[in-house]
C-alpha positions in Angstrom: -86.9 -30.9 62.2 -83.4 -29.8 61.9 -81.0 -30.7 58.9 -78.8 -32.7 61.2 -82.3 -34.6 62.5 -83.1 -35.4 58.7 -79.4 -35.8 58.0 -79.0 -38.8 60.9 -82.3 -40.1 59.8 -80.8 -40.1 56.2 -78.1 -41.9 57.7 -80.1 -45.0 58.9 -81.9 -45.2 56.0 -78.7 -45.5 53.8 -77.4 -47.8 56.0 -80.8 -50.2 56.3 -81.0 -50.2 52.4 -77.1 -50.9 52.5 -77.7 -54.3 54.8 -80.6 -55.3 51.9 -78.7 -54.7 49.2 -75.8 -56.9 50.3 -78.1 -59.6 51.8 -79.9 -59.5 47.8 -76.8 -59.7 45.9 -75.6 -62.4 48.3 -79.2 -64.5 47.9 -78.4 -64.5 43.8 -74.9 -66.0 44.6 -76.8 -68.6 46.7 -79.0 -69.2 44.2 -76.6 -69.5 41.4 -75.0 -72.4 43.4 -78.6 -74.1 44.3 -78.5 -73.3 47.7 -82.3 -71.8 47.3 -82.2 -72.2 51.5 -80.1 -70.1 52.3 -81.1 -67.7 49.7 -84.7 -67.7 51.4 -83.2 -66.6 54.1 -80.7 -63.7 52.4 -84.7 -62.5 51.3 -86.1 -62.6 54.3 -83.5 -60.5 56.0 -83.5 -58.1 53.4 -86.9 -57.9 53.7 -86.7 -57.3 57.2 -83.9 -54.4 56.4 -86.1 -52.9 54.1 -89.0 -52.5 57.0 -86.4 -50.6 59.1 -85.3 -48.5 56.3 -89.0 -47.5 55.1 -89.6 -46.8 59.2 -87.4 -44.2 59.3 -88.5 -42.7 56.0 -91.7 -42.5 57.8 -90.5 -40.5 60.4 -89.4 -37.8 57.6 -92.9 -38.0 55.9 -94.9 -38.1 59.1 -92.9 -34.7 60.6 -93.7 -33.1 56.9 -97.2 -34.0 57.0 -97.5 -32.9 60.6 -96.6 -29.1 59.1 -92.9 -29.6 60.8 -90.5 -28.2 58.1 -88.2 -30.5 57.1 -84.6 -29.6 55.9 -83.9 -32.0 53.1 -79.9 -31.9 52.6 -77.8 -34.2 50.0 -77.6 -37.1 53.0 -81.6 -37.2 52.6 -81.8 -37.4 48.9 -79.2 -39.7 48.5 -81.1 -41.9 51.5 -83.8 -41.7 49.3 -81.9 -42.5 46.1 -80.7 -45.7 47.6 -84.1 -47.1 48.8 -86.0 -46.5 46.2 -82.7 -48.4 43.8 -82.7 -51.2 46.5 -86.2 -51.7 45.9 -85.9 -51.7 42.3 -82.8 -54.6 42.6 -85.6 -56.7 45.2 -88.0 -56.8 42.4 -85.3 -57.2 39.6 -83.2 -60.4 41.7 -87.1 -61.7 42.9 -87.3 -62.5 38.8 -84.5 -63.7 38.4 -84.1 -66.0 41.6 -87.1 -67.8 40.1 -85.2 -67.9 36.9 -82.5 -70.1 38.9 -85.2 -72.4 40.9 -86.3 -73.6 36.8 
């Protein structure tokens, strides 16, 4: 796999993690305001945004394992960077969501 492959992959996981991250941070604002609804439904759709992102970080792991080299550039760590933190914010706004439904 080619840096630009990785690169373009990098790209859609960046941009999946991107969509979560809003739809999270848009689910506390919800919740803040009592509209738990609606902030059900910010989750879900992160949730689902987060499934897309960790498919294509799949696709990166699968072509390593597979013995294809993969060129890992700044757009692939970063990718990475920003799953993994978007992850972390999921966990951190599940807490305090049911903070706000008390």
């Amino acid at each position: 796999m080619t840096k630009e492959e990785a690169s373009m992959i990098g790209f859609e996981i960046v941009a999946y993690s991107g969509d979560a991250r809003s739809k999270l941070l848009l689910a506390v604002e919800n919740a803040k305001t009592g509209n738990f609804d609606k902030c059900d439904q910010l989750i879900e759709e992160a949730n689902a945004c987060l499934v897309d992102a960790h498919k294509s970080q799949t696709e990166l792991l699968q072509q390593e394992a597979r013995g294809n080299h993969v060129e890992v550039g700044f757009i692939t760590v970063h990718a990475q960077d920003h799953l993994m933190t978007t992850l972390l914010l999921k966990d951190i706004i599940s807490t305090l969501i049911d903070v706000y439904k008390k």
